[in-house]
Biopython code that builds the backbone (N, CA, C, O; Angstrom):
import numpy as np
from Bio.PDB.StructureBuilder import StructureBuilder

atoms = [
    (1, "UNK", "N", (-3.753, 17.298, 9.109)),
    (1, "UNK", "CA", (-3.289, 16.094, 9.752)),
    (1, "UNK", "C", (-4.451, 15.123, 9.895)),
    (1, "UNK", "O", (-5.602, 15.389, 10.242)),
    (2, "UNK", "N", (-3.867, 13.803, 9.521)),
    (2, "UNK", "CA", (-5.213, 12.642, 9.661)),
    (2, "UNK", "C", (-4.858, 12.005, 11.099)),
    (2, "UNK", "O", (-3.877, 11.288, 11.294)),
    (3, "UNK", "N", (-5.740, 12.352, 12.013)),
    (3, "UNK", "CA", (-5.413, 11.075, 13.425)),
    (3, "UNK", "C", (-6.669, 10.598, 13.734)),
    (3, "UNK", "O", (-7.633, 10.729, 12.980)),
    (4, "UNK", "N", (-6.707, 10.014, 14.877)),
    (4, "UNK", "CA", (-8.110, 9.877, 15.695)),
    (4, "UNK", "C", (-8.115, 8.189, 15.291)),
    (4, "UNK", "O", (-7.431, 7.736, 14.372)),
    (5, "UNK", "N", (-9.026, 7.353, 16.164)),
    (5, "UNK", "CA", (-9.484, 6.174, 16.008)),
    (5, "UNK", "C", (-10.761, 5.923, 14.771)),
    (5, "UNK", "O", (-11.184, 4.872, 14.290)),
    (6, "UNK", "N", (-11.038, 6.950, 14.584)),
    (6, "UNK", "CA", (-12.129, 6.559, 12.617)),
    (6, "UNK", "C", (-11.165, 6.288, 11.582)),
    (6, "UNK", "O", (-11.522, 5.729, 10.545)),
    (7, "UNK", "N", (-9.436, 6.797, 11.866)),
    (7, "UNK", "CA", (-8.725, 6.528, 10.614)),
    (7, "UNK", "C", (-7.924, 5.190, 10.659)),
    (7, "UNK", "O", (-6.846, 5.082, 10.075)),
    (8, "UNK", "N", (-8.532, 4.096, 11.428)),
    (8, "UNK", "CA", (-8.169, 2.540, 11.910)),
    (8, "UNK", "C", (-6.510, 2.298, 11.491)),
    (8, "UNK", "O", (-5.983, 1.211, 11.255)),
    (9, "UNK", "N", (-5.791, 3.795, 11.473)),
    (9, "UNK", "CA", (-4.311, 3.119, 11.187)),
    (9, "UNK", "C", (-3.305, 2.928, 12.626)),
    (9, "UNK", "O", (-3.411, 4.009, 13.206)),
    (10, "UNK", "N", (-2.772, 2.403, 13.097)),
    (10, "UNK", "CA", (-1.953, 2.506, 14.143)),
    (10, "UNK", "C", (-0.271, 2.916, 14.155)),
    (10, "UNK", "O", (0.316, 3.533, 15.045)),
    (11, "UNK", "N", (0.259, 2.415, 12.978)),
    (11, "UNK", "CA", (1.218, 2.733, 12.552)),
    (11, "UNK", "C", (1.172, 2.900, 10.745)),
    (11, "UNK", "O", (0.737, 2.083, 9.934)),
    (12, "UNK", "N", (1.716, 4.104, 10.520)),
    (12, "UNK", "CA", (1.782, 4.462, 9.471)),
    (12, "UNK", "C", (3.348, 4.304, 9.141)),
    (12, "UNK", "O", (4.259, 4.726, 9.853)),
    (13, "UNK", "N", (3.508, 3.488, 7.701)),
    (13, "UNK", "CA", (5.008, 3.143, 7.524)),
    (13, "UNK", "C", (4.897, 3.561, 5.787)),
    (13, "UNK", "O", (5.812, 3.090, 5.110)),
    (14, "UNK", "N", (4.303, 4.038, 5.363)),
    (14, "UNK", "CA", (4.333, 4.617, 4.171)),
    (14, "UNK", "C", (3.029, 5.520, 3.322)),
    (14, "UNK", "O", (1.810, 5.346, 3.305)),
    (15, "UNK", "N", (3.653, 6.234, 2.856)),
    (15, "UNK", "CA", (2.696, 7.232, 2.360)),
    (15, "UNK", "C", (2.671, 7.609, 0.428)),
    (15, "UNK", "O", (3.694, 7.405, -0.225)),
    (16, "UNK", "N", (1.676, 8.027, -0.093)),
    (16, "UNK", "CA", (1.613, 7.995, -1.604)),
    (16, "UNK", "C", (0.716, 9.005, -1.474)),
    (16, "UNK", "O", (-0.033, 9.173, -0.511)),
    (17, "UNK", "N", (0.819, 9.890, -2.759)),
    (17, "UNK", "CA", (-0.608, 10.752, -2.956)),
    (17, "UNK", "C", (-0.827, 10.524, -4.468)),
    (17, "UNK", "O", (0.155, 10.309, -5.177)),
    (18, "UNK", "N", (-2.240, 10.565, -5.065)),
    (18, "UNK", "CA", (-2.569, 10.602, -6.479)),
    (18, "UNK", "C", (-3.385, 11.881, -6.482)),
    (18, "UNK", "O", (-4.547, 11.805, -6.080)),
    (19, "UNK", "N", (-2.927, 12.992, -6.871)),
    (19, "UNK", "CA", (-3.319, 14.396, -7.057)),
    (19, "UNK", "C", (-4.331, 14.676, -7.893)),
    (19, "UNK", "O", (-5.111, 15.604, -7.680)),
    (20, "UNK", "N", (-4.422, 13.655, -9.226)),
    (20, "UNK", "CA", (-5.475, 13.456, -10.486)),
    (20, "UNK", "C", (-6.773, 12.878, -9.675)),
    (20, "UNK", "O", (-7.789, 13.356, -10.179)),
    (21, "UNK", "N", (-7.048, 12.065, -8.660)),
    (21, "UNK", "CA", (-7.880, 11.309, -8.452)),
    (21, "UNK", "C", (-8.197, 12.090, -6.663)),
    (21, "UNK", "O", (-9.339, 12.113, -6.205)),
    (22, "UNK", "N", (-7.272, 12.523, -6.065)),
    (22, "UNK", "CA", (-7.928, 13.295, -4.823)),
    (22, "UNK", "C", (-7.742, 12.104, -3.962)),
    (22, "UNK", "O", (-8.696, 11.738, -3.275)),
    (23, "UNK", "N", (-6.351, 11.305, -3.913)),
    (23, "UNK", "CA", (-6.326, 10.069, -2.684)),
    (23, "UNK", "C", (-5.250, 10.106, -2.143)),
    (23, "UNK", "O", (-4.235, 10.294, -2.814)),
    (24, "UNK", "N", (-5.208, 9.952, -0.934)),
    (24, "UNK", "CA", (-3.982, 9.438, -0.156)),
    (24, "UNK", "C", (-3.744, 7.906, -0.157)),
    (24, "UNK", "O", (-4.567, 7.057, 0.185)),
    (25, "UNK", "N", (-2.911, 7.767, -0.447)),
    (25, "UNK", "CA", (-2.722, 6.140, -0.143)),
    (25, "UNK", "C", (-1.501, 5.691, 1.509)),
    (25, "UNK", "O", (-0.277, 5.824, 1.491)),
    (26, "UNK", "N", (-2.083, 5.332, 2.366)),
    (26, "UNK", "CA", (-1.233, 5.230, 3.972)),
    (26, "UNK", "C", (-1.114, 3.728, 4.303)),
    (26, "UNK", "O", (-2.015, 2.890, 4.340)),
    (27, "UNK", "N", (0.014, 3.603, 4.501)),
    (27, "UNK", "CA", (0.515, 1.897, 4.350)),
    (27, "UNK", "C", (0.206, 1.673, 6.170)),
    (27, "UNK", "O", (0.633, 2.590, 6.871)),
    (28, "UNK", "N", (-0.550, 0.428, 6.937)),
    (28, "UNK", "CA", (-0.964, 0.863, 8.134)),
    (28, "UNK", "C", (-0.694, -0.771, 8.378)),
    (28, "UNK", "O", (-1.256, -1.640, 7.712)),
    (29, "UNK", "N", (0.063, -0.978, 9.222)),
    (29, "UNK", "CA", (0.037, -2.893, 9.524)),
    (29, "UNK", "C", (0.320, -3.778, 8.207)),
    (29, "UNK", "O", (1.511, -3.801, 7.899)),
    (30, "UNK", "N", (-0.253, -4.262, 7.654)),
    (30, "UNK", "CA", (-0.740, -5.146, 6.254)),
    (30, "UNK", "C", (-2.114, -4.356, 6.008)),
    (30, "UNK", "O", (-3.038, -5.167, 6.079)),
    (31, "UNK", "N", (-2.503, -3.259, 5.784)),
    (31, "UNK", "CA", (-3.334, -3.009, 4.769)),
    (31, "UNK", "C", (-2.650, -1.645, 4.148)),
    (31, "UNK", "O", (-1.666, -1.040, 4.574)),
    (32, "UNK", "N", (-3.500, -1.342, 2.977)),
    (32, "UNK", "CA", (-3.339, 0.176, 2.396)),
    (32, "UNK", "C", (-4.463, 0.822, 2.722)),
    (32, "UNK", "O", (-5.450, 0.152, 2.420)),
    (33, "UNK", "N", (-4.755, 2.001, 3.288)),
    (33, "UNK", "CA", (-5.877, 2.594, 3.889)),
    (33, "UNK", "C", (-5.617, 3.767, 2.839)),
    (33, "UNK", "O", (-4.504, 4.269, 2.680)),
    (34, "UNK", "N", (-7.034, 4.242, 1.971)),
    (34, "UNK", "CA", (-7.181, 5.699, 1.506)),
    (34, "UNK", "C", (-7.887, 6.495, 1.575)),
    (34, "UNK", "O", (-9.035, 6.158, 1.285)),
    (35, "UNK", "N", (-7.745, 7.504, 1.848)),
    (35, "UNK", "CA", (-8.287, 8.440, 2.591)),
    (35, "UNK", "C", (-8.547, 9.673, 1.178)),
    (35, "UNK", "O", (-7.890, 9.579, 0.141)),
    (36, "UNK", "N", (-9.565, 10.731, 1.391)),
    (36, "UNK", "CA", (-9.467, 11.917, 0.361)),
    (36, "UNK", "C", (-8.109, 12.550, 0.723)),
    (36, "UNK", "O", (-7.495, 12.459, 1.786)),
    (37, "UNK", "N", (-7.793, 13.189, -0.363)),
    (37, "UNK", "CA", (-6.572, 14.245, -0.660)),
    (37, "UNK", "C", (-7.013, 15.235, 0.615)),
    (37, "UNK", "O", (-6.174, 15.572, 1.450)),
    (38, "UNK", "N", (-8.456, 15.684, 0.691)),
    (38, "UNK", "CA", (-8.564, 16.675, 1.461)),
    (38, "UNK", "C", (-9.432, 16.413, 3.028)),
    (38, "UNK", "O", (-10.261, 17.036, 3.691)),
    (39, "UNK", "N", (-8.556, 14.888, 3.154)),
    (39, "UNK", "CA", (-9.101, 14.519, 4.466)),
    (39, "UNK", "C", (-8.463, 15.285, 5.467)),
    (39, "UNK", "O", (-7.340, 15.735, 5.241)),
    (40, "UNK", "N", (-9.108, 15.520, 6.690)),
    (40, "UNK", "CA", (-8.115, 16.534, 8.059)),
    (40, "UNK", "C", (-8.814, 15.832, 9.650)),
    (40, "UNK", "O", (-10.002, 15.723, 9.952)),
    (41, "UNK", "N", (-7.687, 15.473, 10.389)),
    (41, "UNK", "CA", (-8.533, 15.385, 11.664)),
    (41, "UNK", "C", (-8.922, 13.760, 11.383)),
    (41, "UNK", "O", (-8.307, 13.057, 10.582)),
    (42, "UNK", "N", (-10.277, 13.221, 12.355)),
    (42, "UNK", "CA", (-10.846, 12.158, 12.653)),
    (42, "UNK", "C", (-11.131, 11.468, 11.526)),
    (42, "UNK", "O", (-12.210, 11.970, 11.211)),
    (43, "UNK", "N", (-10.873, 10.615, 10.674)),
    (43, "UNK", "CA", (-11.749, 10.726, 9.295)),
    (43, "UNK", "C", (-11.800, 9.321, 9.102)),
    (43, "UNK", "O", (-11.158, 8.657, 9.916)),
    (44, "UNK", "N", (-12.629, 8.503, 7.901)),
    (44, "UNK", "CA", (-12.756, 7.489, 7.828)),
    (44, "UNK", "C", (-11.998, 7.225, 6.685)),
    (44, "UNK", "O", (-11.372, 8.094, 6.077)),
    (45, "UNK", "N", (-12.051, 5.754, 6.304)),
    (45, "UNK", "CA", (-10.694, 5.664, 5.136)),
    (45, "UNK", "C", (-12.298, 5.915, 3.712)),
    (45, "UNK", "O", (-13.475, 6.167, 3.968)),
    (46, "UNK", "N", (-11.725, 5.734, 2.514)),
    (46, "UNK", "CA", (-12.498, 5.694, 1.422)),
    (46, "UNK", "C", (-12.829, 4.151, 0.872)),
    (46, "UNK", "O", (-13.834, 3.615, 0.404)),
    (47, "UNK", "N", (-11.351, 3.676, 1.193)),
    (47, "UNK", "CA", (-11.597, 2.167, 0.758)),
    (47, "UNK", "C", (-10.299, 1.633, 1.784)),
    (47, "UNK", "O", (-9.413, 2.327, 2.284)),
    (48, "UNK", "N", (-10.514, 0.206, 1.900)),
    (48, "UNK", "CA", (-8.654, -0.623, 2.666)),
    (48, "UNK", "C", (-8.687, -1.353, 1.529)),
    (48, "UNK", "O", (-9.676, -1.420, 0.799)),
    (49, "UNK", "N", (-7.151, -2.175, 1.246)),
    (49, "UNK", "CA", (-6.746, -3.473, 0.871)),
    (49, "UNK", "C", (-6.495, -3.760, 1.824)),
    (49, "UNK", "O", (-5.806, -3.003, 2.507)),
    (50, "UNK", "N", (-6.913, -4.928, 2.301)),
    (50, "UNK", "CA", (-5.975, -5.738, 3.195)),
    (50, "UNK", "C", (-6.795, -7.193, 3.423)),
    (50, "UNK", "O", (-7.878, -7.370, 2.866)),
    (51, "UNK", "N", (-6.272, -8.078, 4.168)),
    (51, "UNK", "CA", (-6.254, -9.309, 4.590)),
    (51, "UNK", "C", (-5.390, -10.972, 3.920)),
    (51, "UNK", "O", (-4.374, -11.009, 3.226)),
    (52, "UNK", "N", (-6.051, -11.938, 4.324)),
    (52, "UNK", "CA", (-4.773, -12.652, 3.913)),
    (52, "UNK", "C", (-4.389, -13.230, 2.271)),
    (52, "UNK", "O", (-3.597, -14.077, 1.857)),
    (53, "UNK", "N", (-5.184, -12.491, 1.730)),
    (53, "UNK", "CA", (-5.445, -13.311, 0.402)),
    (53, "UNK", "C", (-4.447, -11.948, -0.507)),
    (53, "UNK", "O", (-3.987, -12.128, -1.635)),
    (54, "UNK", "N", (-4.267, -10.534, 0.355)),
    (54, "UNK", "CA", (-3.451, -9.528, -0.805)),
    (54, "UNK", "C", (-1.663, -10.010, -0.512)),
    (54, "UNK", "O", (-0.772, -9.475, -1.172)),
    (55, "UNK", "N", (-1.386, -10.981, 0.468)),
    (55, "UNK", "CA", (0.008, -11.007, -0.190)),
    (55, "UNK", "C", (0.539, -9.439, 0.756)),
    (55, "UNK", "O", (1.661, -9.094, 0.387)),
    (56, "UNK", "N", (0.037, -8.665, 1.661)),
    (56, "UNK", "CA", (0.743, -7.683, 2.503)),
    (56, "UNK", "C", (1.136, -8.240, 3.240)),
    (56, "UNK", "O", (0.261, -8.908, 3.791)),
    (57, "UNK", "N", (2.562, -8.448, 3.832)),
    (57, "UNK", "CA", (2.597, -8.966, 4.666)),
    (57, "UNK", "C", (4.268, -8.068, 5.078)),
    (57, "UNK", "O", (5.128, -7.856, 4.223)),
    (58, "UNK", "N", (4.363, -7.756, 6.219)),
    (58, "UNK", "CA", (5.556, -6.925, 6.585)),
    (58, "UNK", "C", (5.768, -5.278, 5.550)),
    (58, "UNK", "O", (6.906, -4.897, 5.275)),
    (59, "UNK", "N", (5.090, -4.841, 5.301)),
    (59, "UNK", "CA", (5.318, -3.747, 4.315)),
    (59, "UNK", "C", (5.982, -2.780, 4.610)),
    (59, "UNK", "O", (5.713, -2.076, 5.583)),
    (60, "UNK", "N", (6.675, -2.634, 4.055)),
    (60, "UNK", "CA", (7.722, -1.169, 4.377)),
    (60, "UNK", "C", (7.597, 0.073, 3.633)),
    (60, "UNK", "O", (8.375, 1.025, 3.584)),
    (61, "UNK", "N", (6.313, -0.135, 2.979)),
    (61, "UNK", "CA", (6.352, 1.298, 1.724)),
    (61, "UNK", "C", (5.538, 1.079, 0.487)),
    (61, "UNK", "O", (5.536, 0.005, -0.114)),
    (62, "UNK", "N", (4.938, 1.991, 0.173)),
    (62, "UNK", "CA", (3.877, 1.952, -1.171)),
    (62, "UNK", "C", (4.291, 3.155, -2.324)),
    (62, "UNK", "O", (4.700, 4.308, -2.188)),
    (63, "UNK", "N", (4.001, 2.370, -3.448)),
    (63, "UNK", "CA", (3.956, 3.924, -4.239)),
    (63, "UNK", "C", (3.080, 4.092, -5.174)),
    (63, "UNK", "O", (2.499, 3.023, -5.356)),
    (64, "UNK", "N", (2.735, 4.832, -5.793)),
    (64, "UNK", "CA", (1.542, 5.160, -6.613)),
    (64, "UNK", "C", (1.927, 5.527, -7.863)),
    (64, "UNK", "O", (2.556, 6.551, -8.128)),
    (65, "UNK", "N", (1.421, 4.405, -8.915)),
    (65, "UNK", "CA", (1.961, 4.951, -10.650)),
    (65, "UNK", "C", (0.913, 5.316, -11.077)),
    (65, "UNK", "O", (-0.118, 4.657, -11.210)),
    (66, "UNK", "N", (1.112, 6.405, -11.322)),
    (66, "UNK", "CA", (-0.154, 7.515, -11.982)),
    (66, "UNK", "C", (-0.075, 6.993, -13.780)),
    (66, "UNK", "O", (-1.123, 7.184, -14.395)),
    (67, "UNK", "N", (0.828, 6.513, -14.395)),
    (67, "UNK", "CA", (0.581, 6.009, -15.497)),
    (67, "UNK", "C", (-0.561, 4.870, -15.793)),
    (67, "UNK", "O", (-1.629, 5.080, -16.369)),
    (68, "UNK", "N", (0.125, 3.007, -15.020)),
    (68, "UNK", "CA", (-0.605, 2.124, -14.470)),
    (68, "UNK", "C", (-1.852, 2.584, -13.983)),
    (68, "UNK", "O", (-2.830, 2.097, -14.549)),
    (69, "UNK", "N", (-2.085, 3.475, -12.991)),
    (69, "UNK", "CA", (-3.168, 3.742, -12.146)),
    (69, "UNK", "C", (-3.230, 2.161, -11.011)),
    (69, "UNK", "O", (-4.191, 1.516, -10.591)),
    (70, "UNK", "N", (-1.694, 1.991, -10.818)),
    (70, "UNK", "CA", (-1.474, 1.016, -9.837)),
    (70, "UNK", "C", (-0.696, 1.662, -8.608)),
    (70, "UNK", "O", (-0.034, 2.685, -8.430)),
    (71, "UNK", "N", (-1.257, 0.132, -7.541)),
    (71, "UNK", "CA", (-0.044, 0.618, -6.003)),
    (71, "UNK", "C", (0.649, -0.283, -5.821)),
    (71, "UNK", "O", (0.116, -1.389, -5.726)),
    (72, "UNK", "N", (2.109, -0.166, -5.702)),
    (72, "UNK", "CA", (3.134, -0.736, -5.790)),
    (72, "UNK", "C", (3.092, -1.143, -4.541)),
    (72, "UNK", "O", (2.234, -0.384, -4.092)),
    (73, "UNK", "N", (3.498, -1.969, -3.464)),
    (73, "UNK", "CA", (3.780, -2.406, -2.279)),
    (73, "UNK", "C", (4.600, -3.142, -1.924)),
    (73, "UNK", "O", (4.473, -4.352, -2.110)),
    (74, "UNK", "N", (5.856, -2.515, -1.206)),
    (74, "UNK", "CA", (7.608, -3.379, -0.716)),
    (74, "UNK", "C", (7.270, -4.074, 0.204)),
    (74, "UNK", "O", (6.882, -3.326, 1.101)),
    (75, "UNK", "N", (7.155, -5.664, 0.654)),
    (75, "UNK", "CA", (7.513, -6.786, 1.703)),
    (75, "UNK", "C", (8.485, -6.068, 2.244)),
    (75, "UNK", "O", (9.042, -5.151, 1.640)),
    (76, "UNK", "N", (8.774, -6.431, 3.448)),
    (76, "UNK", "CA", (10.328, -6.276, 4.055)),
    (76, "UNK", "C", (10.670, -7.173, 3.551)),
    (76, "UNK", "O", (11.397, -7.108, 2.561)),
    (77, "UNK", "N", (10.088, -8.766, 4.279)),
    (77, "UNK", "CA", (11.067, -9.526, 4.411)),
    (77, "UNK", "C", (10.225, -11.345, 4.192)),
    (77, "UNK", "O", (10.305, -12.329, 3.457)),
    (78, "UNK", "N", (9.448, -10.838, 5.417)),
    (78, "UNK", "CA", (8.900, -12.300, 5.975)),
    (78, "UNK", "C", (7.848, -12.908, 4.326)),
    (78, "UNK", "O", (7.791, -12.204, 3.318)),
    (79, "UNK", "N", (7.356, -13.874, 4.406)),
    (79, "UNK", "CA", (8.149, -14.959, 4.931)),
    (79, "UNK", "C", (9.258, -15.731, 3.864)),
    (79, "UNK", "O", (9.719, -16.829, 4.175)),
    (80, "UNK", "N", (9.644, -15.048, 2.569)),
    (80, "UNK", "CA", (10.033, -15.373, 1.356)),
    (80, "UNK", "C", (11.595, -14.370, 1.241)),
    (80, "UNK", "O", (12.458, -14.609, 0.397)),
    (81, "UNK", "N", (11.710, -13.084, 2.426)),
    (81, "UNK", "CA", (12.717, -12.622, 2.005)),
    (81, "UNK", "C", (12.448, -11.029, 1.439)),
    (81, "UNK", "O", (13.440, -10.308, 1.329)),
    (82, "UNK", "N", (11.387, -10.599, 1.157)),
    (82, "UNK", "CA", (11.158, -9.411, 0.348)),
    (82, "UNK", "C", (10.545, -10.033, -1.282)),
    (82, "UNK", "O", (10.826, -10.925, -2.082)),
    (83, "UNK", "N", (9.519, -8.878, -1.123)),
    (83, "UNK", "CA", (8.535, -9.157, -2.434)),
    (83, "UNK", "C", (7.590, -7.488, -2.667)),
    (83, "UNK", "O", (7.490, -6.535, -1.894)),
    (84, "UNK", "N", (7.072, -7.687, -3.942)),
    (84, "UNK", "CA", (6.571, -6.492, -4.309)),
    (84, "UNK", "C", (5.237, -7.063, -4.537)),
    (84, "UNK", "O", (5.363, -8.071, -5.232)),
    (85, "UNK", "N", (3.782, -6.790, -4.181)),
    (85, "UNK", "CA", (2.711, -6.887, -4.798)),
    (85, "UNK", "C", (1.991, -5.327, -5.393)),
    (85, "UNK", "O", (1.973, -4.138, -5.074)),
    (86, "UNK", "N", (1.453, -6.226, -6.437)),
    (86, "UNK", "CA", (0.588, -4.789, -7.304)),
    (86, "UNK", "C", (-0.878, -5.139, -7.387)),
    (86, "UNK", "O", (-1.323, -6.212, -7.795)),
    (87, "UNK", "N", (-1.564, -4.121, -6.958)),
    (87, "UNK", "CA", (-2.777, -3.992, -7.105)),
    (87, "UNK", "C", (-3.561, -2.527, -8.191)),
    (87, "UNK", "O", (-2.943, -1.669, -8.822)),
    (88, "UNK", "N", (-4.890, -2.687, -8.080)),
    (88, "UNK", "CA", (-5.520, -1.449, -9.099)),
    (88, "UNK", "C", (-5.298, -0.814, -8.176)),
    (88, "UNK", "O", (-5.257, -1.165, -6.997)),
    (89, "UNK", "N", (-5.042, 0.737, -8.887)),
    (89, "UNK", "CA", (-5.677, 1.655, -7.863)),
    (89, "UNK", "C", (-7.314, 1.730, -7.269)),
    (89, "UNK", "O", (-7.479, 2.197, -6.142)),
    (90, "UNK", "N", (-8.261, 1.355, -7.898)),
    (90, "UNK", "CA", (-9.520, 1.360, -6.984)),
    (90, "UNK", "C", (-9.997, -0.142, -6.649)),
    (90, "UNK", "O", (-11.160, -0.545, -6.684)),
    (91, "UNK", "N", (-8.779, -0.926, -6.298)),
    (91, "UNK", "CA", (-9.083, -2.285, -5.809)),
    (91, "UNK", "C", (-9.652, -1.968, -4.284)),
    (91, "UNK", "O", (-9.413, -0.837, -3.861)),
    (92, "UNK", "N", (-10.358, -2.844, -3.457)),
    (92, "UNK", "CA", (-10.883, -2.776, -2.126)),
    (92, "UNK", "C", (-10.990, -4.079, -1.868)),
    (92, "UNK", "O", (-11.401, -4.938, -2.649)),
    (93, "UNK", "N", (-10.548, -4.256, -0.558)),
    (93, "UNK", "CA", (-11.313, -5.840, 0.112)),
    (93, "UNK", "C", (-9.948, -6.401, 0.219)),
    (93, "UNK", "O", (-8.904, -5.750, 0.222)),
    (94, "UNK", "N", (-10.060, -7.511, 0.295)),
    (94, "UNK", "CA", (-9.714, -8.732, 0.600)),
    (94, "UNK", "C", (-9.141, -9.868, -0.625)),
    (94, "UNK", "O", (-9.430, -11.056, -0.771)),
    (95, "UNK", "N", (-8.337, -9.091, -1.316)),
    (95, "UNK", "CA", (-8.089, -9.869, -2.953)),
    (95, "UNK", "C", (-6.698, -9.803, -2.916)),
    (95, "UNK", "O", (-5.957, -9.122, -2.207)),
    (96, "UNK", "N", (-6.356, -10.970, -4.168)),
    (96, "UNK", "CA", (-5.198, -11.169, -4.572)),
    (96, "UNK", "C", (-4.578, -10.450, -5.280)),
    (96, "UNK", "O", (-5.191, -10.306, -6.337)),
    (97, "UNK", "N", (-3.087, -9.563, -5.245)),
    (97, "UNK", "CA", (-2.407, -8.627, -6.313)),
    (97, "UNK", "C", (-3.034, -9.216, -7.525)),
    (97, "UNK", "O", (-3.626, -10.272, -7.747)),
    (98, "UNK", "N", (-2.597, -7.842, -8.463)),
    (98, "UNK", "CA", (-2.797, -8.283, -9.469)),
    (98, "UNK", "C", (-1.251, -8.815, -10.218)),
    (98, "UNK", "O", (-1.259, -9.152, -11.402)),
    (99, "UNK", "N", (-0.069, -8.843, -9.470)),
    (99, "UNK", "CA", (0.907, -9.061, -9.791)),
    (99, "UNK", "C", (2.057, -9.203, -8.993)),
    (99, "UNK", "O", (2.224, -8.037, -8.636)),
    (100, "UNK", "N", (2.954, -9.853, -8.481)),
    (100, "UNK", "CA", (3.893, -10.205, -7.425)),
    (100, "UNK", "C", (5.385, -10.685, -7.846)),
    (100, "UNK", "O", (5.834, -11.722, -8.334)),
    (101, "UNK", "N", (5.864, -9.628, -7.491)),
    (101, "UNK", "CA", (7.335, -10.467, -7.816)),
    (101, "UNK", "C", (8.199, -10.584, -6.441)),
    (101, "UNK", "O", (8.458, -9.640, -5.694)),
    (102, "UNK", "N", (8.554, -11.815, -6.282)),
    (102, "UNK", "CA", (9.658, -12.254, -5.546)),
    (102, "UNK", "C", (10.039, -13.802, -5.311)),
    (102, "UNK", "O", (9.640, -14.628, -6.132)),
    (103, "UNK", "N", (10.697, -14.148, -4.356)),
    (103, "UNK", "CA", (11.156, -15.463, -4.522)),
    (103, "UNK", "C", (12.489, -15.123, -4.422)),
    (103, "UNK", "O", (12.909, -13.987, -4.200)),
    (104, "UNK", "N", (13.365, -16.438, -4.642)),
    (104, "UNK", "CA", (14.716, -16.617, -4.197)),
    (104, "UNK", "C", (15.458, -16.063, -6.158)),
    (104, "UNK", "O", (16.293, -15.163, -6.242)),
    (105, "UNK", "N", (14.925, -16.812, -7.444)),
    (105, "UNK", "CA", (15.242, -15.864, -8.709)),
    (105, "UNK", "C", (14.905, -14.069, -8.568)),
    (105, "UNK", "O", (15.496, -13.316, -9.342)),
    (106, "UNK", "N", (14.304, -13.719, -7.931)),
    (106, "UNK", "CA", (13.867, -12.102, -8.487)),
    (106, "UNK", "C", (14.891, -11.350, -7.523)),
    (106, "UNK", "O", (14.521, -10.220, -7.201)),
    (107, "UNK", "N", (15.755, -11.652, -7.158)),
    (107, "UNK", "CA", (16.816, -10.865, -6.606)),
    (107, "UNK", "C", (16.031, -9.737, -5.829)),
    (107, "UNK", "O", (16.370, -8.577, -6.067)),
    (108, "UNK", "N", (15.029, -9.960, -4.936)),
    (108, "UNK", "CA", (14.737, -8.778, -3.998)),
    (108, "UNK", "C", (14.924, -9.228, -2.669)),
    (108, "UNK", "O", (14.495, -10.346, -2.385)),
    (109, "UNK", "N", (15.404, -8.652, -1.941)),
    (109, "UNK", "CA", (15.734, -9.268, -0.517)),
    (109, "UNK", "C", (15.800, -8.125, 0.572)),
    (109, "UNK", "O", (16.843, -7.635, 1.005)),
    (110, "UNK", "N", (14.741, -7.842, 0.878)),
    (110, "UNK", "CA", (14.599, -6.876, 2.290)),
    (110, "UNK", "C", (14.748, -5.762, 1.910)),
    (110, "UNK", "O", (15.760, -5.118, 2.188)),
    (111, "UNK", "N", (13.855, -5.335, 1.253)),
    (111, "UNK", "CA", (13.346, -3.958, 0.500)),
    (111, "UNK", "C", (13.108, -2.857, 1.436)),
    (111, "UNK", "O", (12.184, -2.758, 2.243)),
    (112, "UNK", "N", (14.099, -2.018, 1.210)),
    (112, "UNK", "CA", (13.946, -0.967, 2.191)),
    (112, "UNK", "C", (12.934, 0.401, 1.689)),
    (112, "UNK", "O", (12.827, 1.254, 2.570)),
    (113, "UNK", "N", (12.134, 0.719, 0.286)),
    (113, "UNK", "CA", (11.639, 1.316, -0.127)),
    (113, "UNK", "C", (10.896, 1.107, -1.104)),
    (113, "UNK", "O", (11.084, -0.080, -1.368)),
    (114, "UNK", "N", (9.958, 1.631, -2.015)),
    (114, "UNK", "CA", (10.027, 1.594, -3.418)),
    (114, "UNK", "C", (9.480, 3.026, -4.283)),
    (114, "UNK", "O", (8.889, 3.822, -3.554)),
    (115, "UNK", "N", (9.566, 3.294, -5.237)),
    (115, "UNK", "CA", (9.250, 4.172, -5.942)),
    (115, "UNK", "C", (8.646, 4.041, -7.324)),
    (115, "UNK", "O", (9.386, 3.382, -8.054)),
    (116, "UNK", "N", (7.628, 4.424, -7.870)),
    (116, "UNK", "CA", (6.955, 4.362, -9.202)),
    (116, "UNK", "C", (7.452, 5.119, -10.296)),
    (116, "UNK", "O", (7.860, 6.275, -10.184)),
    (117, "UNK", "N", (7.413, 4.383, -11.495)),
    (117, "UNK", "CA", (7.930, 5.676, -12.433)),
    (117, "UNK", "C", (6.641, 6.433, -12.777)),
    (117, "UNK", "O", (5.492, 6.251, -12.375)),
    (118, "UNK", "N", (7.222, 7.464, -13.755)),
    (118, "UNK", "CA", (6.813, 8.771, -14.093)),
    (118, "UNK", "C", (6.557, 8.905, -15.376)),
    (118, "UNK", "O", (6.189, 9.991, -15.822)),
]
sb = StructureBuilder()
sb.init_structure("model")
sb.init_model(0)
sb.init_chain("A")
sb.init_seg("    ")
for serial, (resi, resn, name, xyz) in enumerate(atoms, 1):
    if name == "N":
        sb.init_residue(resn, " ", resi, " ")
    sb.init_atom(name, np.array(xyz, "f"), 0.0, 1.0, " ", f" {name:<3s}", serial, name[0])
structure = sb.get_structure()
């Protein structure tokens, strides 16, 4: 179990693992926090995405394409309605997806999940 105040998440609303690479990926407010596969207890993250320039904003869920070596990330809602941003998997900081779909054409509207293919 990951808890304690070194793992800066407060609410955890989605979870991913990449088994090839040894990461957790934990969806926490508007960032993605990752942690080792074989983190336990108090721990620190490895890397975050987050702030205002990645486009997180309301997230309801992440997933991890081990093909891509990307992280998928579901908007709920605000402020467009629901949207998906994609980033690298070893992106860090404070950056822009590398890819975003939504808007009033992309037919996504209050994304209750998402999932990566295989």
């Amino acid at each position: 179990m990951i808890a304690g105040p070194a793992t800066v998440f407060s609410y955890a609303h989605g979870i991913d693992v990449d088994v090839a690479h040894g990461e957790i990926f934990v969806m926490s407010d508007n960032s993605i926090l990752v942690f080792p596969l074989t983190a336990d207890g108090n721990v620190s993250t490895i890397r975050v995405i987050g702030g205002v320039y990645t486009g997180i904003v309301d997230p309801i869920d992440i997933a991890y394409d081990p093909l891509a070596d990307e992280l998928a990330v579901a908007n709920y809602g605000w402020p467009d309605g629901g949207s998906i941003v994609v980033f690298g998997r070893t992106d860090t900081g404070n950056l822009p997806p590398v890819r975003r779909i939504g808007g009033p054409n992309s037919g996504i509207r209050t994304p209750r999940g998402i999932a990566a293919g295989w």
